[in-house]
Structure formats: C-alpha cells, structure tokens
VEXROFI-546909 format. One line per 4 residues: number of its first residue (from 1); their letters; for each residue x, y, z of C-alpha. Coordinates in nm, 2 decimals. Example, Ala and Ser with C-alpha at 12.3 -4.5 7.8 and 13.67 -1.06 7.14 Angstrom:
2
1> as> 1.23:-0.45:0.78 | 1.37:-0.11:0.71
REM end
This chain:
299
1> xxxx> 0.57:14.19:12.74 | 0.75:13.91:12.54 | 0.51:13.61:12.48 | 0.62:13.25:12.55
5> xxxx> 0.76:13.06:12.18 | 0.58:12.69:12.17 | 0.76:12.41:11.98 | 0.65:12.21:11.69
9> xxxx> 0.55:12.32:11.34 | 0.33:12.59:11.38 | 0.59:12.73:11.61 | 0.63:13.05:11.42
13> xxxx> 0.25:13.12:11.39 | 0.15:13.04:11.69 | 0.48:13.24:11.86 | 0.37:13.54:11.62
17> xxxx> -0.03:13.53:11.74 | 0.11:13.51:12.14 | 0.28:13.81:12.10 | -0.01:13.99:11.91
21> xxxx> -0.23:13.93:12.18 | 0.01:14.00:12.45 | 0.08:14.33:12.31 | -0.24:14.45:12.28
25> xxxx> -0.20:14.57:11.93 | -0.39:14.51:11.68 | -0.29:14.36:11.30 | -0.41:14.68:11.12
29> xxxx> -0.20:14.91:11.33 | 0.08:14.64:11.34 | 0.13:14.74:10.97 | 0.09:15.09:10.94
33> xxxx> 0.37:15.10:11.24 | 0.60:14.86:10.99 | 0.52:15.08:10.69 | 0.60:15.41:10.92
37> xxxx> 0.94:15.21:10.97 | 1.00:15.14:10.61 | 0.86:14.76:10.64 | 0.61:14.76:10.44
41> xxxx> 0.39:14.41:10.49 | 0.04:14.38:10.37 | -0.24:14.30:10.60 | -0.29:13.97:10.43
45> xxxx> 0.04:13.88:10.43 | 0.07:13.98:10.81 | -0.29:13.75:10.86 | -0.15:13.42:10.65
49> xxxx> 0.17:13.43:10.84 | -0.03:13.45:11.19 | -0.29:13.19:11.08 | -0.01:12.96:10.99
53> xxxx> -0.11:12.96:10.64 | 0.24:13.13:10.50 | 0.57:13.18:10.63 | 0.82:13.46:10.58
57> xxxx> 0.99:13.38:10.27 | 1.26:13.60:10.12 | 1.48:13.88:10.29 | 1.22:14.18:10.25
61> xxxx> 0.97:13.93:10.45 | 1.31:13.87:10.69 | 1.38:14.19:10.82 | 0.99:14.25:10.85
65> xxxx> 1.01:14.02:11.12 | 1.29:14.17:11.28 | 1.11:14.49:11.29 | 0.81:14.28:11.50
69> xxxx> 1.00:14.13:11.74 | 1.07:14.49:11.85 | 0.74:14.65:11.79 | 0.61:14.34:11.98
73> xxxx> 0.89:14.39:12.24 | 1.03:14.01:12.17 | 1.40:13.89:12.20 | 1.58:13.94:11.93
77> xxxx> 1.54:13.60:11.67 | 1.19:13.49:11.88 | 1.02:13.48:11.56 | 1.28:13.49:11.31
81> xxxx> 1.46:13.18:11.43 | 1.10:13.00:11.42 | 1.10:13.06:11.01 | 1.12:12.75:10.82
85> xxxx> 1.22:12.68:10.49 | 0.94:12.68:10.28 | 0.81:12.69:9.90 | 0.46:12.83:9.85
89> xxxx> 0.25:12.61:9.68 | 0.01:12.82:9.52 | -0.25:13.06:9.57 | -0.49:13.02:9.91
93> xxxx> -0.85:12.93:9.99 | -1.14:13.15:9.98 | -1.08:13.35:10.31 | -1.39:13.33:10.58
97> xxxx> -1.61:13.65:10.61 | -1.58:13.79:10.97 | -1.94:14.00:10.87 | -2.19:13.77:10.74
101> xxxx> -2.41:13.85:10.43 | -2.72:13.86:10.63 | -2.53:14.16:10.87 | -2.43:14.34:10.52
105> xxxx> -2.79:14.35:10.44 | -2.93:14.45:10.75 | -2.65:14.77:10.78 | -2.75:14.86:10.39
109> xxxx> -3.12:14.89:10.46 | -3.00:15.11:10.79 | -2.74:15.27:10.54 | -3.02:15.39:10.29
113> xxxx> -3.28:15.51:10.61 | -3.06:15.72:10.68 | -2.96:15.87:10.40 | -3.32:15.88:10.26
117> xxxx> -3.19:15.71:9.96 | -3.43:15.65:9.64 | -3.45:15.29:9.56 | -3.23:15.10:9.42
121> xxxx> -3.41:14.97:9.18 | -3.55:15.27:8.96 | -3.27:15.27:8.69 | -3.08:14.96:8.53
125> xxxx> -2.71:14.90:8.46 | -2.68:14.83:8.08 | -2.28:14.87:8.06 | -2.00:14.90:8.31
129> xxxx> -1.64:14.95:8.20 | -1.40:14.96:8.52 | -1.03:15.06:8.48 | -0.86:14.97:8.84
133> xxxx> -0.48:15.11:8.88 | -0.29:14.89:9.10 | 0.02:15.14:9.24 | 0.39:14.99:9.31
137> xxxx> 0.28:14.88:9.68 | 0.07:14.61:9.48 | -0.25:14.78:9.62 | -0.54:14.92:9.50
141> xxxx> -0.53:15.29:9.44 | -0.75:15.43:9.17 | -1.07:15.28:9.04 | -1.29:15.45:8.77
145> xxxx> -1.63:15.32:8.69 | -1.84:15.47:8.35 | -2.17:15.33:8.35 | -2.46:15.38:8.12
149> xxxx> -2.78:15.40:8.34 | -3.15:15.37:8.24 | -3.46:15.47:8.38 | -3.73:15.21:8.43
153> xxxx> -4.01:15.38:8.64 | -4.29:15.64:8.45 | -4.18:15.89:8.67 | -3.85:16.14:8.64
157> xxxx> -3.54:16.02:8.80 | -3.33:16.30:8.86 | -3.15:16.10:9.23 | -3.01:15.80:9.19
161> xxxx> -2.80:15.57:9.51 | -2.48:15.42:9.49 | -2.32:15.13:9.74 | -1.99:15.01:9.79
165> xxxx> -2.04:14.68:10.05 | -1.76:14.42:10.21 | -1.84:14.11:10.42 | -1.44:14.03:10.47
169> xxxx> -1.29:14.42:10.52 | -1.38:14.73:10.65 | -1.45:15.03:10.37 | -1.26:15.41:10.44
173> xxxx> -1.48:15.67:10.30 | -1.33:15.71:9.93 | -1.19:16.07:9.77 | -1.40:16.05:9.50
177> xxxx> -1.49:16.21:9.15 | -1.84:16.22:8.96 | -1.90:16.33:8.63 | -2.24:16.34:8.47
181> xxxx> -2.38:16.40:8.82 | -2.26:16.55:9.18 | -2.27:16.38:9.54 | -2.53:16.54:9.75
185> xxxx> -2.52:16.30:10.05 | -2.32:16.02:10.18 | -2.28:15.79:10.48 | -2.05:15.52:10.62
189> xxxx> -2.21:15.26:10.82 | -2.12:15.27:11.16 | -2.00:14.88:11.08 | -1.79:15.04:10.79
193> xxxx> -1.92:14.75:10.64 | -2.14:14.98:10.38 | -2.10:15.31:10.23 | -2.37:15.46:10.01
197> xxxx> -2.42:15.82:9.81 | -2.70:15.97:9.63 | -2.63:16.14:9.31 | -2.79:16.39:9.15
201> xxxx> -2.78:16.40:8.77 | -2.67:16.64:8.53 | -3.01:16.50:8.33 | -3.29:16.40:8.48
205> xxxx> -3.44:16.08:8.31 | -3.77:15.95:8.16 | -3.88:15.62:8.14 | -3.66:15.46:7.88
209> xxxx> -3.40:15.70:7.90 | -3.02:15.71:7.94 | -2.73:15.84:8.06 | -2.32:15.80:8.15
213> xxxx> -2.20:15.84:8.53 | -1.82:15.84:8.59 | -1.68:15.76:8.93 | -1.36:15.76:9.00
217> xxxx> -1.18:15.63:9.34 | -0.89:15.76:9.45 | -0.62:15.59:9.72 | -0.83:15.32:9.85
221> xxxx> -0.75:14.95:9.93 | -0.46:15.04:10.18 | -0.58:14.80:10.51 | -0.77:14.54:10.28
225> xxxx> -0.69:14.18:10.44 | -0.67:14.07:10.06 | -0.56:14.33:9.75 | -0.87:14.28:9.52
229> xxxx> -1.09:14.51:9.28 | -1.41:14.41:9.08 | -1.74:14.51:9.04 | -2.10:14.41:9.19
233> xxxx> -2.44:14.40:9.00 | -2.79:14.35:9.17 | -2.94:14.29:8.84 | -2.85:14.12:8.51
237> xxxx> -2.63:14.42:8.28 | -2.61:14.41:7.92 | -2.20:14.44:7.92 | -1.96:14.42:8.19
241> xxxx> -1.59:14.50:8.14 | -1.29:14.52:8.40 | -0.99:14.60:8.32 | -0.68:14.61:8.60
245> xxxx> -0.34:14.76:8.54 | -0.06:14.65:8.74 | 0.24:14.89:8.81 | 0.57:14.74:8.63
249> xxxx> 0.70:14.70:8.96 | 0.40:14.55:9.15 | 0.30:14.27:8.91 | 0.17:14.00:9.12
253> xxxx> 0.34:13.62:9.17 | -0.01:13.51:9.20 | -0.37:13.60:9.06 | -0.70:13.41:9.10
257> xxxx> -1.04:13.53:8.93 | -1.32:13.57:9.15 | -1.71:13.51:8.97 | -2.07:13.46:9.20
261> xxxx> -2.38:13.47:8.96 | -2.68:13.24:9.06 | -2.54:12.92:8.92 | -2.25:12.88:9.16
265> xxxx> -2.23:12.80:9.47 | -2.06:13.05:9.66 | -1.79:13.24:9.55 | -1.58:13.06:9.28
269> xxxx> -1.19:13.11:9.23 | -0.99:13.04:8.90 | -0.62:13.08:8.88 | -0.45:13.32:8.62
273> xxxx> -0.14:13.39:8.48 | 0.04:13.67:8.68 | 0.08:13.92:8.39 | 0.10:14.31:8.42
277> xxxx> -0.30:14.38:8.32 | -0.60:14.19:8.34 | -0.89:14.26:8.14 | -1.27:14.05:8.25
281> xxxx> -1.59:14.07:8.01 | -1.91:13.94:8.05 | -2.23:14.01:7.88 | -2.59:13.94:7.98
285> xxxx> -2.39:13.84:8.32 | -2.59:13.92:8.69 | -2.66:13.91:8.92 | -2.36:13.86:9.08
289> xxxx> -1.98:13.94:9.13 | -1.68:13.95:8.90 | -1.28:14.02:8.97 | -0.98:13.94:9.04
293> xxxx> -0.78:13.90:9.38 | -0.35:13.88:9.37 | -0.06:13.85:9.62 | 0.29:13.84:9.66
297> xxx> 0.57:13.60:9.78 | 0.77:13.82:9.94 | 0.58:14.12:10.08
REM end
C-alpha cells in the first residue's frame, strides 16, 4: 500500500512515517530487511530520519532510500525526491526513554525474584576497566569488563548477581565469557528491558576479601536505537576506566560523552573529538553512569 506524500518541510519525514505505518512493518525489521539487501542503515539513523530530525545525506544514505520505497511498496522517488539539501549541524539531543526508570526498577526487582538472586549489595566494586570493540558497521560488538570485587558482609560470598538494564533499547541475551567464576543462572525480562546472571566464584570471599571477575560480551549492540557503550555503578568505585576502540573504518563523524552521578541533573552530554579510541577515568566516581555515544553522517 503506498502512503499519500504531504507537502512542506517535513515532507520527507512525515512521507517516510506514512508509509511505515501503512506497511505494517516495523523500524527494527525495516533494517535487518535493508542489511539482508546490502543497505545497511542503523536504527538510529532510520529513527532521526522518520522523526524529522536528519535527512538522507550522501549516496550510501541515497540508495538506502531507494531500497525503502520498495520494501515499503512506494513509487519510485516518493521519498527520494522529498530529500533536501542539508548540512548537519552537530550532534542531537538526549533521546526520550520509551521505558521509564520507575518500569526498569520494578522489572529488576521481578528479574532478581525470579532468579533467586543474592543481593546486590553484598560485595563492592573497587575497580572497573572496560575495553569496548566497536566493529567496521560502527556498532558495538565486544565488550570486556575486569572488575576487582570485595566482600562487605561477615558471612562467605561464594554467589554474586550481575545486571545489564536499558530504559531507551531492548537487551538480546549476550554470548558471553566469565573468568574467575561461571554462570549458573540467567534471565531476560520479559520487557527485555533487564537481564541479570548469578555467578558463582572460583573463590569464595570473607569479609574484606577480594577478587578479579572478567566478562566479556560478544556481538551485541546490533538493533540499539543509538550505538553507545559505558558502564553503570550502584555505589561509589575506587577507579573507573573505559576505554573504546574504533575500527579504522568505522571512526565516527560525531561523539558526545555521556556522565549521571548525583550532582547532575539528568543525564549530561559533552561533545568530543571523533578520533579512533576513547579512553574515560574516573576515581572515587558513583553512583552513576559514564560513556560515550557516536554516529555517522552517512549511514
């Protein structure tokens, strides 16, 4: 069904979110179908240009639309003749979370029922050194975490729990790899909003004690709505390092840090250089979030 093409500025948007909606189909599968094709768009990318945030810039980002028009069964130039001629002007606004804070909280505590988790607060983080690969695709693909964990409670820890959460995108169930303990359970929120995993560890701890856990992540971050890594803390941490490696042919146009602790408000965003690594440290920093978010013109 070919949807009807409005005049006026937003033309293009608004022409491009018709046809979404009269085809039924849905953003995420949009782009796996374009990749299939050998299109391949990012779901941000895809999201700007149907919010009317971006336009198709570039000849990559021109024959993506093309491909559309027939995946959305539109006349040939619908969409592409609505392009204007536009220079981007930097990088974009925080984006709104579709699944609040308040739901995030409420699906962990369902998350960790389930899984009979221990608490989350019997050990403490006192370092974290993250190493995230970014692949030629510009997403997210590898991310390894080494942390040094201590116990705080009298009693012996030998289980400890793990989340990953996301208020703005949906989280697939991670190939992953532990070393200095294994994965005895897991479980994906039925939200896919929050994934948590109890470890056991190679040694148990006493009060005081310490130990390294490595976890590595493998091939995730392909239907983010915005390619991001960083890391989350629920308690202050003595040392906190990131470091994110580009792929020579995937460094960004754009890169914005990303920082929460308890003396912003919200979420703040600082531009960067684009450059092909990153590195982030903090010490005595949390609770809160640190990390970087990029993009690109013409993907």
């Amino acid at each position: 069904m070919a949807a009807e093409v409005p005049d006026g500025r937003d033309s293009f948007s608004s022409a491009f979110g018709a046809a979404l909606t009269a085809s039924g189909i849905s953003l995420s599968s949009l782009q796996r179908r374009l990749v299939a094709r050998a299109n391949p768009v990012s779901i941000a990318t895809l999201s700007y240009w149907r919010s009317g945030e971006r336009t198709p810039e570039g000849a990559a980002s021109l024959a993506a639309v093309e491909d559309i028009e027939r995946l959305l069964s539109m006349p040939p130039g619908a969409l592409g003749g609505l392009v204007p001629e536009r220079v981007r002007l930097g990088a974009l606004h925080e984006p709104r979370n579709p699944f609040t804070e308040e739901q995030v909280t409420r699906a962990l505590s369902e998350t960790l029922e389930i899984l009979d988790a221990p608490p989350l607060d019997i050990t403490r983080e006192l370092s974290t050194h993250v190493i995230a690969d970014v692949s030629a695709d510009g997403y997210l693909r590898r991310r390894a975490a080494q942390t040094l964990i201590q116990s705080v409670i009298p009693t012996t820890v030998d289980h400890v729990t793990y989340t990953l959460l996301s208020t703005e995108d949906t989280i697939d169930r991670p190939e992953m790899t532990v070393r200095g303990a294994r994965m005895v359970r897991d479980h994906l929120h039925v939200s896919e909003h929050v994934y948590a995993y109890v470890l056991k560890l190679d040694q148990p701890l006493t009060l005081g004690a310490a130990t390294m856990i490595e976890v590595t992540m493998e091939g995730h971050g392909e239907y983010t709505s915005q390619p991001e890594t960083g890391a989350f803390v629920v308690r202050p941490i003595r040392d906190l390092v990131l470091w994110t490696r580009f792929h020579e042919d995937a460094v960004p146009d754009w890169l914005d840090e990303l920082e929460r602790n308890e003396s912003t408000d919200g979420t703040m965003y600082s531009p960067l250089r684009p450059q092909a690594s990153v590195h982030q440290t903090r010490r005595d920093f949390g609770p809160g979030a640190l990390g970087i978010r990029w993009g690109y013109d013409d993907r």
